[in-house]
C-alpha positions in Angstrom: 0.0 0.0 0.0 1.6 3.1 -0.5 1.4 6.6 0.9 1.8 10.7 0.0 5.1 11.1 2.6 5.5 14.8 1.3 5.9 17.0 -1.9 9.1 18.3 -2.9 9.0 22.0 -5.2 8.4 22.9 -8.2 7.3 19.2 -8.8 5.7 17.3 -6.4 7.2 14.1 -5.2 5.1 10.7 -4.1 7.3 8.4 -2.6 6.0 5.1 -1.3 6.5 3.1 1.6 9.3 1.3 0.1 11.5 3.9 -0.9 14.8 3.8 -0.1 18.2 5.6 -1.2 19.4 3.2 -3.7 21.8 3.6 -5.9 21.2 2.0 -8.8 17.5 3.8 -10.6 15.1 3.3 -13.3 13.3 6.5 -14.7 10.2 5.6 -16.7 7.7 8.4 -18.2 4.3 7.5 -18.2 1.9 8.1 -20.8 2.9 6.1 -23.8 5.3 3.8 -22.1 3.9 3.0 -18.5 0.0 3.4 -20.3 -1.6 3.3 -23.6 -2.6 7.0 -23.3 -2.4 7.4 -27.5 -5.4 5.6 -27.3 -7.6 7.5 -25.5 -6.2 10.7 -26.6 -7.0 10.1 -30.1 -10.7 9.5 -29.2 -11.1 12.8 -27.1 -9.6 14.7 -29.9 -11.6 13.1 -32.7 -14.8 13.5 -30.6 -13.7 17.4 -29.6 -12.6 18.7 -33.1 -14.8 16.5 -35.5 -11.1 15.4 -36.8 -10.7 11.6 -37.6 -6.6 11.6 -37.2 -5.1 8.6 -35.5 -2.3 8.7 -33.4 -0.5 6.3 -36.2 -0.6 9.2 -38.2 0.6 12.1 -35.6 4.3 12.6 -37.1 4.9 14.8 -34.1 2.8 15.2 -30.8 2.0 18.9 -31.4 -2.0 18.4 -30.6 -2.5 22.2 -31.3 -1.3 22.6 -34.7 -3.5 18.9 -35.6 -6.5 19.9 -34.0 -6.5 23.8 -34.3 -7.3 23.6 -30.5 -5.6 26.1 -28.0 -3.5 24.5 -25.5 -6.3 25.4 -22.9 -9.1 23.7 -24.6 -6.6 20.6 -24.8 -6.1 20.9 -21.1 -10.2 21.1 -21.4 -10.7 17.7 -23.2 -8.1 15.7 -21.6 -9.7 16.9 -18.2 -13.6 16.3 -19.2 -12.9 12.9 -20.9 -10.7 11.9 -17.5 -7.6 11.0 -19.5 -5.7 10.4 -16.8 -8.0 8.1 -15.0 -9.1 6.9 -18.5 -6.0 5.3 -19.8 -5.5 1.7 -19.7 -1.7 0.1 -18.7 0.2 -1.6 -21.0 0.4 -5.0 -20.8 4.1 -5.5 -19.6 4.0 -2.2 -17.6 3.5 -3.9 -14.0 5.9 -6.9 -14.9 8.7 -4.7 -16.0 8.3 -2.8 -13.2 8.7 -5.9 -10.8 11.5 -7.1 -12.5 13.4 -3.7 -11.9 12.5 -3.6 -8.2 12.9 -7.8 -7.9 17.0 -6.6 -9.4 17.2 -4.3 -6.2 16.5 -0.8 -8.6 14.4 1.8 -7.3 11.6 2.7 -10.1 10.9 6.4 -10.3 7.9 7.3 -12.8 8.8 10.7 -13.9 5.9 12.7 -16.0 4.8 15.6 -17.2 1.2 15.5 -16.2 1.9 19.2 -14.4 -1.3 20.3 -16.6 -3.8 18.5 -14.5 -4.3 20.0 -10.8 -4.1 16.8 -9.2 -1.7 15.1 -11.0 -0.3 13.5 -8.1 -3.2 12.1 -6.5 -4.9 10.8 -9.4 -1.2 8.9 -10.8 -0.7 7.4 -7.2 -4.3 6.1 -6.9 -3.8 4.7 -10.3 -0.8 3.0 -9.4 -2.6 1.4 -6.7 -5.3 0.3 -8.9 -3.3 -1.8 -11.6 -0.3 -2.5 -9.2 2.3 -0.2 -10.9 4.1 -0.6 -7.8 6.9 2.3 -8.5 8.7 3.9 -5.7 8.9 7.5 -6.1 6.5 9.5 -8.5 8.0 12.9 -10.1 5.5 15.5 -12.0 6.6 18.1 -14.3 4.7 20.3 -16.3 4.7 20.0 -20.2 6.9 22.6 -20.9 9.7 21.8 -17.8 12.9 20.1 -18.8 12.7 16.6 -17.4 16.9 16.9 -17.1 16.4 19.1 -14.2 14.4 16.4 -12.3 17.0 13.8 -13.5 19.9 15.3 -12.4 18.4 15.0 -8.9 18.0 11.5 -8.8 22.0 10.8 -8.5 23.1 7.7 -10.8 20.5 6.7 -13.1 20.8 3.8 -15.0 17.8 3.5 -17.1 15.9 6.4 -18.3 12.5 5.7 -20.7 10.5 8.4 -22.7 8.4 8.4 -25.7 9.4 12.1 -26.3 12.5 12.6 -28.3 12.8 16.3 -26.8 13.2 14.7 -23.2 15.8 12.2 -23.9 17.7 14.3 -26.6 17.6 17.3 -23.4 18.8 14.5 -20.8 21.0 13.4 -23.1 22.7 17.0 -23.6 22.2 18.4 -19.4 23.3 15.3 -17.6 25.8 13.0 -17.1 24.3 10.9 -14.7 22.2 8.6 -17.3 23.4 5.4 -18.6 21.4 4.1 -20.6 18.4 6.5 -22.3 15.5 4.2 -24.5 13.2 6.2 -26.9 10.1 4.3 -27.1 9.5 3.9 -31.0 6.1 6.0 -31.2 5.0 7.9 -34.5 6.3 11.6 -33.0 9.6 10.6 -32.0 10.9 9.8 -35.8 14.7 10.9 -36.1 17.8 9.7 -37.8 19.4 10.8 -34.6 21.3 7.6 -33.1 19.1 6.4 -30.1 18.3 3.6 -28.4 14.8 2.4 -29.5 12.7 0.1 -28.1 8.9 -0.8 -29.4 7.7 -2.7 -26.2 9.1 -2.5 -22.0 9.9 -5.6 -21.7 12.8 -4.9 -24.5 14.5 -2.8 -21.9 15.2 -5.7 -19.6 18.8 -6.3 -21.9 19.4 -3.2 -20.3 19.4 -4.2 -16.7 
C-alpha cells in the first residue's frame, strides 16, 4: 500500500513506503510507455474537433497545430474525458516494473502530467489500482525540462520516454544517465542515433 510522505517543489514528489536511497534507478515516463494514453487521446480529440486523425498518423505530438485547438481547450478535453484516469496500462508495464525492483532498482515514474491540478493524486491512486508498484512519482509540467528532475536523482541507470525532446535534453544536461530508451512511437521519428525500443519488456537487456 503506499502513501503521500510529502511534496518536494516545483514538482511534487510521491514516494512510497518502500523507498529507499538506492543507488542503482530506473526513470520511466508515463503516458505512452507505463500506459496506452495514445489511445484515449486520439478519441477525445476526434470527438472534440470532429477530426478523424489517428495517433498512427501524428508525425509529431503537437496536438494544437493537428487539432487547431488552443493548449487550454486541450487541457479542457483531456480533463472532461478523464484521461488520466481513462487510460489503460500496458500490458508489460506492472511486470517490467517488478522485475526492476525484484534486481534491487528503485523505479521512479517521472511525468509531465503538471497540466492536470491533481496530477499527483490521481497517478498514485492509479498506481494502486493496476499495481504499478513504483517507488517515487515525479510531476513536471509540459513545458519543464525533465533533465532538471533527473539530475536530482544521483546515478540513473535506465531512463525511458516516448518524447524525443526529453531524452535528446537528458542526453545534452546530464551525465548521470546510462542508458536513455526512446520508445518507438510515431512523434519521436529521427535519424538521430538512439536507443529504440517498441515494447518495456525490451529494456530488460538493459538491466
Amino acid at each position: 500500500m503506499y502513501q503521500n510522505f510529502g511534496i518536494m517543489r516545483p514538482a511534487s514528489a510521491l514516494v512510497s513506503e518502500a523507498y529507499t536511497m538506492s543507488s542503482k534507478v530506473v526513470v520511466l515516463d508515463i503516458d505512452d510507455v507505463l500506459t496506452i494514453t495514445r489511445e484515449k487521446v486520439y478519441e477525445a480529440m476526434r470527438a472534440a474537433s470532429g477530426k478523424d486523425i489517428h495517433w498512427q498518423h501524428w508525425s509529431e505530438y503537437d496536438l494544437r497545430l493537428r487539432f487547431e485547438m488552443t493548449h487550454e481547450d486541450i487541457m479542457d478535453v483531456f480533463n472532461s474525458h478523464d484521461i488520466i484516469n481513462q487510460v489503460d496500462p500496458e500490458p508489460d508495464a506492472a511486470p517490467f516494473i517488478n522485475l526492476c525492483r525484484d534486481a534491487g532498482y528503485r523505479v521512479v515514474a517521472l511525468t509531465a502530467r503538471g497540466w492536470h491540478p491533481d496530477a499527483d493524486l490521481h497517478t498514485w491512486a492509479y498506481f494502486e489500482r493496476y499495481q504499478l508498484k513504483v517507488d517515487e512519482l515525479h510531476i513536471c509540467t509540459p513545458v519543464e525540462c525533465k533533465s532538471d528532475y533527473i539530475r536530482q536523482l544521483g546515478n540513473v541507470h535506465l531512463y525511458v520516454d516516448d518524447h524525443l525532446r526529453h531524452i535528446m535534453n537528458v542526453r545534452e544536461k546530464t551525465d548521470n544517465v546510462r542508458h536513455l530508451v526512446l520508445m518507438d512511437r510515431p512523434w519521436n521519428q529521427t535519424e538521430e542515433p538512439i536507443e529504440r525500443v517498441f515494447q518495456l519488456s525490451e529494456c530488460q537487456r538493459f538491466l
